[in-house]
C-alpha positions as CSV (number, residue, x, y, z in Angstrom):
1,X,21.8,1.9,10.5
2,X,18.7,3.5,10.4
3,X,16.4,3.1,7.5
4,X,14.3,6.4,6.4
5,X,13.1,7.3,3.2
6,X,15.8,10.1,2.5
7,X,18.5,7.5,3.1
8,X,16.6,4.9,0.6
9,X,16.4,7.4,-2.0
10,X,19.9,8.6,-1.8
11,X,20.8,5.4,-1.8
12,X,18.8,4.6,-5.1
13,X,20.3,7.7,-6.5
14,X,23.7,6.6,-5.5
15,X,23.6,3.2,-7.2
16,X,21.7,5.3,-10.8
17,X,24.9,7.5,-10.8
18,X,27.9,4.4,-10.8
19,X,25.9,2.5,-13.3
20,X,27.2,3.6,-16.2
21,X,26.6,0.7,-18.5
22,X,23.7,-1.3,-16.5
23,X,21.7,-2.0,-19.4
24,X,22.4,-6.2,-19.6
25,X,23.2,-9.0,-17.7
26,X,27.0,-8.6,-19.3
27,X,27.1,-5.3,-18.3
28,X,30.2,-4.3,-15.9
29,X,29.0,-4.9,-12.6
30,X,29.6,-1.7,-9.9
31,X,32.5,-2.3,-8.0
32,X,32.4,-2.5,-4.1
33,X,33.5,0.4,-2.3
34,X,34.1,-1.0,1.4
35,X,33.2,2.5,2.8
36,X,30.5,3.1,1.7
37,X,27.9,0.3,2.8
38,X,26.9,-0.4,-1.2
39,X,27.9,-4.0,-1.8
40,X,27.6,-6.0,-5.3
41,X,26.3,-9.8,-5.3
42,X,28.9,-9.9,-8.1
43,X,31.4,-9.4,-5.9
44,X,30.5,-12.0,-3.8
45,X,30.6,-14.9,-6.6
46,X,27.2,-14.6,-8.1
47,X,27.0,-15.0,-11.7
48,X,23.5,-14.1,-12.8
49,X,23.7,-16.0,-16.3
50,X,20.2,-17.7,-14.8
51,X,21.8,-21.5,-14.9
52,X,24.0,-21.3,-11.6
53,X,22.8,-21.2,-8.3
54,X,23.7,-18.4,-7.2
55,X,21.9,-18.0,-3.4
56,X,24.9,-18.9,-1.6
57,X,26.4,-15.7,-2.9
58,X,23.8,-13.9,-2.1
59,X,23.6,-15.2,1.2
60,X,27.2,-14.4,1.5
61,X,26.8,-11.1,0.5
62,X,24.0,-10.5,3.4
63,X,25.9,-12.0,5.5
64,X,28.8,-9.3,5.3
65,X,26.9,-6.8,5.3
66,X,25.3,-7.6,8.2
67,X,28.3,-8.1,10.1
68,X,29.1,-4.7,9.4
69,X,26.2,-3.1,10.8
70,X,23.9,-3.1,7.8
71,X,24.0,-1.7,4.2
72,X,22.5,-2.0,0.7
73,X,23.2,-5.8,-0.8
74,X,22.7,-4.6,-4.7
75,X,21.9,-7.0,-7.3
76,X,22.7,-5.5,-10.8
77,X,21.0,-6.6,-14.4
78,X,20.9,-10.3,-14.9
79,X,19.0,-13.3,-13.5
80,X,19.7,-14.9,-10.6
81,X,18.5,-18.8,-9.8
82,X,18.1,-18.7,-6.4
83,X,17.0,-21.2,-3.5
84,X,16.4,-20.0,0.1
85,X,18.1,-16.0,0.2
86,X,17.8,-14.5,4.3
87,X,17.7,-11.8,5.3
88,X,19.7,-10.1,7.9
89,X,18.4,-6.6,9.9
90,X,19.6,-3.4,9.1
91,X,19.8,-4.6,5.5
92,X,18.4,-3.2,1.9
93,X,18.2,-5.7,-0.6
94,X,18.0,-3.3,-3.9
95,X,16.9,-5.1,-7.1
96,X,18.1,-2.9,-10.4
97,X,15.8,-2.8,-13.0
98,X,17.0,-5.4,-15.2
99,X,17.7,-7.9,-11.9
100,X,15.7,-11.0,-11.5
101,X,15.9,-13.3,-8.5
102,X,14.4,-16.3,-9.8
103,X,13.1,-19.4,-7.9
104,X,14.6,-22.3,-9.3
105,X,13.4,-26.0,-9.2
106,X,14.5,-27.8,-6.4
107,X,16.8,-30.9,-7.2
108,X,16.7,-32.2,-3.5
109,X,16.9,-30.7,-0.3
110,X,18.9,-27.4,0.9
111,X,21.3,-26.7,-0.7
112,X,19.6,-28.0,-3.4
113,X,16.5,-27.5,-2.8
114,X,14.6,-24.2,0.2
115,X,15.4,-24.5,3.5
116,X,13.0,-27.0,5.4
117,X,9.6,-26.1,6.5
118,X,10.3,-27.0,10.3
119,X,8.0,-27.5,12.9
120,X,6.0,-24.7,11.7
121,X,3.0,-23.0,13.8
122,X,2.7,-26.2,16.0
123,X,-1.1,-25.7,16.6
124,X,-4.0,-27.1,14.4
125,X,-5.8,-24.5,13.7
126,X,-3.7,-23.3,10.1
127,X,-3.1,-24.9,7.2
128,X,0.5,-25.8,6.3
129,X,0.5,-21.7,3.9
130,X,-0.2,-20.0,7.1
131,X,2.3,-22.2,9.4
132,X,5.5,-22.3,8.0
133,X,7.8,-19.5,6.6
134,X,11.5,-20.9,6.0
135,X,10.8,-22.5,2.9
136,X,10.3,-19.5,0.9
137,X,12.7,-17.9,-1.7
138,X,13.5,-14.4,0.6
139,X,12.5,-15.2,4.3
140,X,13.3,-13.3,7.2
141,X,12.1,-13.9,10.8
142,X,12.7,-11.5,14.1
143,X,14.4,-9.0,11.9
144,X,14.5,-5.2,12.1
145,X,15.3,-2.1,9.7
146,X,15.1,-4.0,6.2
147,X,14.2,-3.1,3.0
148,X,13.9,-5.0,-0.6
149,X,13.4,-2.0,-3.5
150,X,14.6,-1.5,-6.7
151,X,12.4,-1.9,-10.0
152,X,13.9,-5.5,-10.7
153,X,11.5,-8.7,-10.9
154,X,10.9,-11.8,-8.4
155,X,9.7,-14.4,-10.6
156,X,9.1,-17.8,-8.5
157,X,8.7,-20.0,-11.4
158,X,9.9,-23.2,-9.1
159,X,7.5,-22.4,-6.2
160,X,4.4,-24.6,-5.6
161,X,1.0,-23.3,-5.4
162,X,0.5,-25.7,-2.2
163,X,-3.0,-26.8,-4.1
164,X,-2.5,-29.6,-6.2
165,X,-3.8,-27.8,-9.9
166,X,-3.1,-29.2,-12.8
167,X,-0.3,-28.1,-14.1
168,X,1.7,-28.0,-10.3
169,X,4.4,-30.4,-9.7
170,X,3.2,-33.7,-7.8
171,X,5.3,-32.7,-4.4
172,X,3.6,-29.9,-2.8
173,X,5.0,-29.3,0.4
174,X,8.0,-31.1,2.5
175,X,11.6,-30.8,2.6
176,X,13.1,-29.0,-0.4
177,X,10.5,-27.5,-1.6
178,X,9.3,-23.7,-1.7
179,X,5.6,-22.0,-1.7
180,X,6.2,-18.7,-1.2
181,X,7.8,-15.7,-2.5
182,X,8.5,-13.7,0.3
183,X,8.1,-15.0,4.0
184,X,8.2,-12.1,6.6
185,X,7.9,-13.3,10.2
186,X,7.8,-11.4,14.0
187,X,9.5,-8.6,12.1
188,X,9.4,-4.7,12.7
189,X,10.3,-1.4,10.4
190,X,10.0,-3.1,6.7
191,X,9.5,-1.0,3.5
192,X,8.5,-2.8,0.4
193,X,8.5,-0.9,-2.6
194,X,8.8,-0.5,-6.8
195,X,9.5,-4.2,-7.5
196,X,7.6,-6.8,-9.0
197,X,6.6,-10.1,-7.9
198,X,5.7,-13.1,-11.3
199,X,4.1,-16.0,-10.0
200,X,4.5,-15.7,-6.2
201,X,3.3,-19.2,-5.3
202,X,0.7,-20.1,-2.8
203,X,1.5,-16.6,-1.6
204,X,3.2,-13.5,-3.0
205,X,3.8,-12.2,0.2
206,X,3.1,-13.6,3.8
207,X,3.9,-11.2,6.3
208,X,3.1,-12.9,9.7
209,X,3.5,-10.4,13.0
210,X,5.0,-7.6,11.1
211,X,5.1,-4.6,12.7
212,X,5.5,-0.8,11.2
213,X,5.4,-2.2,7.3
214,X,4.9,-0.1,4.2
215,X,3.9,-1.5,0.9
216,X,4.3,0.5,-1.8
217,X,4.0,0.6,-5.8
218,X,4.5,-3.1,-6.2
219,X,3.0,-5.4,-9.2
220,X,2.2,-8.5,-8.6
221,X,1.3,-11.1,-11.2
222,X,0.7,-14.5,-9.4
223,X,-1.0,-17.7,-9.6
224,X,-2.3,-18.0,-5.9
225,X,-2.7,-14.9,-3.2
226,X,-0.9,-11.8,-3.6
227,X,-0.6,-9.9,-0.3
228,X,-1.2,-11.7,2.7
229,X,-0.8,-9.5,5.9
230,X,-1.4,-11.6,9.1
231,X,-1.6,-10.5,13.1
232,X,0.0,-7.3,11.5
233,X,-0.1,-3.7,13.1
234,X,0.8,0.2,11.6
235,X,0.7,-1.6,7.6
236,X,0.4,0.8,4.9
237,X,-0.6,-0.9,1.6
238,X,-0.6,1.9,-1.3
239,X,-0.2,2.0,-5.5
240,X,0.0,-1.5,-5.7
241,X,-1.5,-3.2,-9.2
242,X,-2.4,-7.2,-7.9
243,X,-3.7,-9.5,-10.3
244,X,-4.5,-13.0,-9.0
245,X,-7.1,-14.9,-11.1
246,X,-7.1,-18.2,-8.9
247,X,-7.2,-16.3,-5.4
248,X,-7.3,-13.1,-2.8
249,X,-5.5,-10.0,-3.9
250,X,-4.6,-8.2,-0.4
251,X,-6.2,-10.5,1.9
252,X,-5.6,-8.9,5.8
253,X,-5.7,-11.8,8.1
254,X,-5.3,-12.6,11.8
255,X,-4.7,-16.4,12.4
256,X,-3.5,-18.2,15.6
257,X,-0.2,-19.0,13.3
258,X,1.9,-17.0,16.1
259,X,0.7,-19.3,18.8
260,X,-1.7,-17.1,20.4
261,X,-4.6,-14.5,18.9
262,X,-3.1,-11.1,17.9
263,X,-5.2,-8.8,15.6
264,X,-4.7,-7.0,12.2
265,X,-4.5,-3.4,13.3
266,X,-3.9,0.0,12.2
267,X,-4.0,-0.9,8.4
268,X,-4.5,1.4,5.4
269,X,-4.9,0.5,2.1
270,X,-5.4,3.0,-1.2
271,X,-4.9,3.6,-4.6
272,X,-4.6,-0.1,-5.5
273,X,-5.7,-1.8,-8.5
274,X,-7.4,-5.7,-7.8
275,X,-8.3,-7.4,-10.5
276,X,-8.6,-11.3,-11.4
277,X,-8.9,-10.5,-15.1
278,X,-5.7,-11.3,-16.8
279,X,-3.8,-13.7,-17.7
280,X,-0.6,-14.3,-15.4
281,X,2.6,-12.2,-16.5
282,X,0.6,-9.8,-18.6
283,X,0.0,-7.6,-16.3
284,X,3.4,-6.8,-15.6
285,X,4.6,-7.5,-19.7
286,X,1.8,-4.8,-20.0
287,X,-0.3,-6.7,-22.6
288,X,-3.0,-7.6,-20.4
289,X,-4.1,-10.5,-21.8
290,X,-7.3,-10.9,-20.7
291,X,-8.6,-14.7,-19.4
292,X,-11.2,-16.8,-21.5
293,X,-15.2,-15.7,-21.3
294,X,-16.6,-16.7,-18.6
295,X,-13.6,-17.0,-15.8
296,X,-14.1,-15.1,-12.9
297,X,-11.5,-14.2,-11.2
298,X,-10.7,-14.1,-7.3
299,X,-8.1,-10.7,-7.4
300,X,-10.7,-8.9,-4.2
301,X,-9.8,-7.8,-1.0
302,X,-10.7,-9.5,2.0
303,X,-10.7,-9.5,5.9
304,X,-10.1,-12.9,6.7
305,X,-10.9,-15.9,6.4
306,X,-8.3,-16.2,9.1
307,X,-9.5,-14.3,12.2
308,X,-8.6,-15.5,15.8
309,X,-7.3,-12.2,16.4
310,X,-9.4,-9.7,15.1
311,X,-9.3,-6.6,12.6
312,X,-9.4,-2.8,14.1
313,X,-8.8,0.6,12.3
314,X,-8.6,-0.6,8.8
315,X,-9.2,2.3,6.4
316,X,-9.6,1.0,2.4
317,X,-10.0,3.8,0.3
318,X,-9.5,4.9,-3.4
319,X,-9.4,1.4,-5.3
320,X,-10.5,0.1,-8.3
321,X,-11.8,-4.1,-9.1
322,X,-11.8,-4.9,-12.2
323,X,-13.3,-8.4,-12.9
324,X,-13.1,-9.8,-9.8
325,X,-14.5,-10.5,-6.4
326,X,-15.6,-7.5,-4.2
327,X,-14.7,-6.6,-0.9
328,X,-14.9,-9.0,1.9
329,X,-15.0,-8.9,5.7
330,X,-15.5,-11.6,7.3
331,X,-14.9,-13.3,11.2
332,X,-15.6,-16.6,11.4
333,X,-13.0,-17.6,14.5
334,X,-14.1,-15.6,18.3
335,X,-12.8,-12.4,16.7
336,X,-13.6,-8.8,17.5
337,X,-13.4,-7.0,14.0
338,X,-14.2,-3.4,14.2
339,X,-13.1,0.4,13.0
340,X,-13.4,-0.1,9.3
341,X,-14.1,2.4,6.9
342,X,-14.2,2.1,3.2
343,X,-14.7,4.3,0.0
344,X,-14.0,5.4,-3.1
345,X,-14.2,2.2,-4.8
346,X,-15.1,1.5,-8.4
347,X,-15.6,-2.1,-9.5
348,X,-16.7,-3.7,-12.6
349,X,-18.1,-7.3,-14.2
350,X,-17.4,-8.9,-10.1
351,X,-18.0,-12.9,-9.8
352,X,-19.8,-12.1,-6.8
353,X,-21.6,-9.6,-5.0
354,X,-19.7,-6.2,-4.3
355,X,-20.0,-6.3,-0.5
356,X,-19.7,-9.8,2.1
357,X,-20.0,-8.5,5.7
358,X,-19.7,-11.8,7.4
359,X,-20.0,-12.8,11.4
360,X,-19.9,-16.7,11.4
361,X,-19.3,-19.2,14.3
362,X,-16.7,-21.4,12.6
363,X,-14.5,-21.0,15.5
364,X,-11.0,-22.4,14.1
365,X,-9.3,-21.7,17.3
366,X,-8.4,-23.2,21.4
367,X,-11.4,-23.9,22.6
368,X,-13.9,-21.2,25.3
369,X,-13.7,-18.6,22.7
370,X,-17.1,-16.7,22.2
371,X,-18.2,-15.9,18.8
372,X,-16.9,-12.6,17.7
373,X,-18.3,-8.8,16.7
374,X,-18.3,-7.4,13.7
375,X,-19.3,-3.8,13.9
376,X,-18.8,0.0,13.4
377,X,-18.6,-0.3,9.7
378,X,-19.0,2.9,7.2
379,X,-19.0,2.1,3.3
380,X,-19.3,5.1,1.2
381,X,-19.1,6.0,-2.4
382,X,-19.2,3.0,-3.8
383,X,-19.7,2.5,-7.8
384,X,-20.3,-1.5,-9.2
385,X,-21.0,-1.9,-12.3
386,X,-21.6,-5.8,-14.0
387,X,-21.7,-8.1,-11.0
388,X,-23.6,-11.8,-10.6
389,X,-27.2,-11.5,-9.6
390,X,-26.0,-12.2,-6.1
391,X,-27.0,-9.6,-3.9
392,X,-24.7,-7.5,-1.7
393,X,-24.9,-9.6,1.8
394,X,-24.9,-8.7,5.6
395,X,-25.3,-11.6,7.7
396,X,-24.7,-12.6,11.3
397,X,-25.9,-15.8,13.4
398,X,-28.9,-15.9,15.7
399,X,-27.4,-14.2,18.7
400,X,-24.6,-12.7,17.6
401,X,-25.6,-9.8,15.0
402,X,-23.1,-7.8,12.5
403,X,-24.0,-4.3,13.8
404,X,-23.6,0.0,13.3
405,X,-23.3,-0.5,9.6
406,X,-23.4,2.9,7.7
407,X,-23.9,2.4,4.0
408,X,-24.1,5.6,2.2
409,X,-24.0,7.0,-1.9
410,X,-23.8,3.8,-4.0
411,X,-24.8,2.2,-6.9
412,X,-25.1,-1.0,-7.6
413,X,-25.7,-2.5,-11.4
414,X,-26.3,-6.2,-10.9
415,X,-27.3,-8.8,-14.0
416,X,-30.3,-9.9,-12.9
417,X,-32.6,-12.2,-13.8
418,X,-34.0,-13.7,-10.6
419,X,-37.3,-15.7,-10.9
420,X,-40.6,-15.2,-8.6
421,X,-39.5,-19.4,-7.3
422,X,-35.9,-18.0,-6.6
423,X,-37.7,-15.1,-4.9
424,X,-39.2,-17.3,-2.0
425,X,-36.1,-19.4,-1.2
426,X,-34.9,-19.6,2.7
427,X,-31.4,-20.5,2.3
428,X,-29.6,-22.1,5.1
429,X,-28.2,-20.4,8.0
430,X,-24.5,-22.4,7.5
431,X,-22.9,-20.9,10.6
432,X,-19.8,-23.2,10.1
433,X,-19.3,-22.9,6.7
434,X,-16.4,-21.6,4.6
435,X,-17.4,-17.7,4.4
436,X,-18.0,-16.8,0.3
437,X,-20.7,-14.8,-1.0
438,X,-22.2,-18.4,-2.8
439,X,-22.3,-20.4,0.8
440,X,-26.2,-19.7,0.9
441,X,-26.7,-20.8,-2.5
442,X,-28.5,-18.5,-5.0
443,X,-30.5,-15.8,-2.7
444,X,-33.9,-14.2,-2.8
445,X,-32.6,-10.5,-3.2
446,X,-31.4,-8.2,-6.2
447,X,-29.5,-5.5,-3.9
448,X,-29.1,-6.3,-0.4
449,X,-29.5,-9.8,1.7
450,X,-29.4,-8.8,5.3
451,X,-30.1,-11.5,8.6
452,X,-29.2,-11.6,12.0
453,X,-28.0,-7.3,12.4
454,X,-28.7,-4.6,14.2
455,X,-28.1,-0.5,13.8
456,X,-27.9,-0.3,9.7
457,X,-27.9,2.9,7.9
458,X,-28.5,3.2,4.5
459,X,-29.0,6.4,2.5
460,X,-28.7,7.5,-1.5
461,X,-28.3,4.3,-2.6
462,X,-29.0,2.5,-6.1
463,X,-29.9,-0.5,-7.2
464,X,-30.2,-1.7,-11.0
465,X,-30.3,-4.9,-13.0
466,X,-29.5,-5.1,-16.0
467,X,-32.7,-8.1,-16.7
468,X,-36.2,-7.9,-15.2
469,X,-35.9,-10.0,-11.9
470,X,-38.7,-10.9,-10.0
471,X,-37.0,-11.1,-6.3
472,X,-37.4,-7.9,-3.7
473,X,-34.4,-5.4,-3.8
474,X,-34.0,-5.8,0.4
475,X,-34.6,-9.0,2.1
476,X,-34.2,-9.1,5.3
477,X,-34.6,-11.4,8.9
478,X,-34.1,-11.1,12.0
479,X,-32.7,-7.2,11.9
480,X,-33.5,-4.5,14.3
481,X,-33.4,-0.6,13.7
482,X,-32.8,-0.3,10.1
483,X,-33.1,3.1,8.4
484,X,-33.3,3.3,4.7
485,X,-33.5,7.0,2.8
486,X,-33.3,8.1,-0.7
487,X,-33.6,5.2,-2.1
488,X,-33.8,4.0,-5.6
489,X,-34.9,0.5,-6.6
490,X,-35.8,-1.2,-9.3
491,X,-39.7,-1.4,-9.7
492,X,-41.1,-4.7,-8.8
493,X,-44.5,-6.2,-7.3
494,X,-42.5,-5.4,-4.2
495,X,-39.1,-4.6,-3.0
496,X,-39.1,-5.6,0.3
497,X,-39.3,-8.8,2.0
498,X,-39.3,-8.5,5.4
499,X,-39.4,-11.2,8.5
500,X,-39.0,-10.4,12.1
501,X,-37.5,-7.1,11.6
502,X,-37.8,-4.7,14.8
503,X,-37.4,-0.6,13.9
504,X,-38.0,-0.2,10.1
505,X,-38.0,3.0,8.5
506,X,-37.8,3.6,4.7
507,X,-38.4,7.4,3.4
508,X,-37.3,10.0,1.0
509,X,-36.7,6.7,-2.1
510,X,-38.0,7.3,-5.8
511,X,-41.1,5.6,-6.4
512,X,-41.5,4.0,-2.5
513,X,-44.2,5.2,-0.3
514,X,-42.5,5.9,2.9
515,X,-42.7,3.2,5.9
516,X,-42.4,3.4,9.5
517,X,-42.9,-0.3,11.7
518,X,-41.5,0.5,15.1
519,X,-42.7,-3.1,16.3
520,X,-41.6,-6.4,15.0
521,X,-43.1,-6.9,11.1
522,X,-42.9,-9.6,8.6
523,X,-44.5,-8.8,5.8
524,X,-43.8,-8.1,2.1
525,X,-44.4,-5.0,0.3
């Protein structure tokens, strides 16, 4: 069987037409037609009353319909505790609105608990998230042609968060025990679309060497990372709401979990809403219960941390943040990231700065490996409104600088606040580190903190805080051939704080005198 959209739609339309009376979980479950490829977990022995186990029905019920060549596996109104559920190939797994697979608490180990880790990845360079799939609640590994739609709910309420929070159970990881809602691995020709994912465990999604995968018109509500796409190529990622206050929203990756460095390619992702903001299951009960003052959020997109492999023709585009963290791209492992354009983005009250363009020597990986590129980078049309008094960063290592940035028509309201002794700081160079916006410490900058780069373009930009701040709006080191036109900054006793930067031109900004320092320069002004 070939999946296309027609067939997934008439299939959809097929299943709307028989259901006379799919309003509960009592309802009259459709009856199986052995012709027509449309089979009924009811059928099969599950009982969806939310007390029984009913996976190994499920699993039976993939299970035939694999053996006949594919088909939809539908799961009517009612709740279904679940451990480990499999997928086969040539298989959609359509979720009724009204359906819930639920992720119960393990007892033990399979069959009373998810099926066990295994070996995983084998390598040391991931953590146990990124190296093990099995012991998920729907996993599927070197499948082809499958599908899970429907407007029904995956709620894992017995999946870990693999962190040891509070309120997690004390067994974290091991036999028995699942992290993960959906676990995609070496997979091709996969359509995700209209259903809804509640507390998704350490991740909502990890979709590990996934080729050809759309993503479309989900909600997820989760306590750890939402959409985690790793070593993936030809991903589209559209109308998708993510809220996920205590980490990444859609967070592209490209880890050495397959045994060997493959990159993050081909990958498109628009009309999204991230946000961090709300409190978990409100988003989808649509009462958006917002989280106490003060909590900021994770709920951003980001390019990493993960990247052996590399990231190449990544288009983000049309997306709005809402209380969050703001895009980040960042390649911290020998990884050549490059091809990315984003736009159209609104965000609003960020926890850290709206942009993090990040080229680090970390170097999680086999040894030999050269510190990566990060470069060919166009940011347009950008609108932040709200954020920390971090500034926007760029930042390479000596050696090895992030380069052709094109930053064009944005404006960016920060807090402010900064003091003249914040204004001097030199914060460290922490190659190694763990890439975030805060691994400098606080930063001598309102707008834009740029060291070690080379080729930036900047034109029609703003910068605005909301207090007086004493620190420059640009700081900059160790940068070569920057041009910056129309700008407008806020005015301070100077806005520029330059050190060993080669080919500087500023012109056409409000209130600036132009500049032109085709030689090396360090100077403030």
């Amino acid at each position: 069987m070939r999946l296309d959209r027609r067939g997934l739609v008439l299939a959809g339309l097929a299943g709307v037409s028989t259901l006379s009376a799919a309003g509960s979980a009592g309802a009259q479950p459709r009856p199986s037609n052995p012709t027509d490829h449309w089979f009924n977990v009811r059928d099969f022995g599950a009982v969806g009353d939310g007390a029984a186990i009913d996976s190994p029905a499920i699993n039976k019920a993939i299970d035939h319909v694999a053996s006949r060549g594919g088909g939809t596996v539908y799961v009517p109104p009612g709740t279904y505790a679940c451990y480990t559920l499999r997928l086969k190939s040539n298989i959609i797994l359509h979720l009724e609105a009204g359906a819930v697979i639920l992720a119960a608490a393990p007892t033990g180990v399979a069959p009373n608990g998810y099926d066990d880790p295994g070996p995983g990845a084998g390598n040391a360079y991931q953590d146990y998230g990124h190296s093990h799939w099995t012991n998920s609640l729907i996993f599927g590994e070197g499948l082809h042609d499958i599908a899970i739609v429907g407007a029904g709910l995956i709620w894992g309420k017995g999946l870990t968060r693999g962190h040891r929070f509070p309120d997690d159970p004390p067994d974290v990881s091991g036999p028995g025990v699942g992290d993960k809602a959906i676990a995609l691995k070496n997979c091709r020709n996969v359509l995700l679309r209209d259903f809804k994912i509640l507390q998704g465990g350490w991740f909502a999604l990890l979709a590990t060497g996934v080729d050809n995968l759309i993503i479309d018109s989900l909600i997820v509500d989760t306590n750890r990372d939402g959409l985690d796409i790793d070593c993936c190529r030809n991903v589209r990622v559209t109308n998708c709401t993510i809220n996920s206050p205590w980490d990444d929203g859609i967070c592209p990756k490209s880890s050495f979990a397959l045994g060997y460095a493959r990159p993050t390619e081909n990958l498109t992702i628009s009309d999204c809403l991230l946000t961090g903001n709300y409190e978990m299951g409100s988003v989808i009960d649509g009462t958006w219960k917002t989280m106490p003052p003060g909590f900021h959020g994770y709920g951003r997109i980001k390019l990493g941390t993960e990247s052996n492999g590399g990231f190449k023709n990544v288009t983000i585009t049309n997306c709005v943040f809402d209380h969050c963290y703001g895009i980040a791209l960042e390649t911290m492992d020998g990884a050549l990231t490059e091809d990315i354009a984003i736009s159209n983005i609104t965000m609003r009250g960020l926890g850290f700065p709206p942009l993090f363009l990040r080229l680090g020597s970390r170097m999680r990986g086999p040894a030999g490996a050269a510190v990566g590129k990060l470069r060919r980078i166009t940011i347009q049309n950008i609108v932040s409104h709200g954020a920390t008094p971090q500034p926007s960063i760029i930042a390479g290592v000596a050696g090895h600088p992030v380069e052709d940035v094109k930053i064009s028509d944005v404006y960016f309201h920060q807090s402010g606040g900064g003091s003249a002794e914040l204004a001097k700081r030199q914060p460290p160079e922490a190659d190694k580190a763990y890439p975030d916006p805060d691994m400098f410490g606080d930063l001598p900058a309102t707008g834009f903190f740029i060291r070690h780069a080379r080729n930036i373009e900047m034109s029609n930009i703003e910068i605005v805080t909301e207090a007086a701040d004493a620190r420059p709006a640009f700081w900059m080191r160790d940068v070569q051939d920057i041009d910056l036109f129309r700008l407008r900054l806020p005015k301070a006793p100077s806005n520029f704080a330059l050190d060993q930067v080669t080919g500087f031109r500023s012109f056409g900004g409000r209130w600036l005198e132009d500049r032109r320092f085709d030689g090396t320069v360090s100077q403030n002004f």
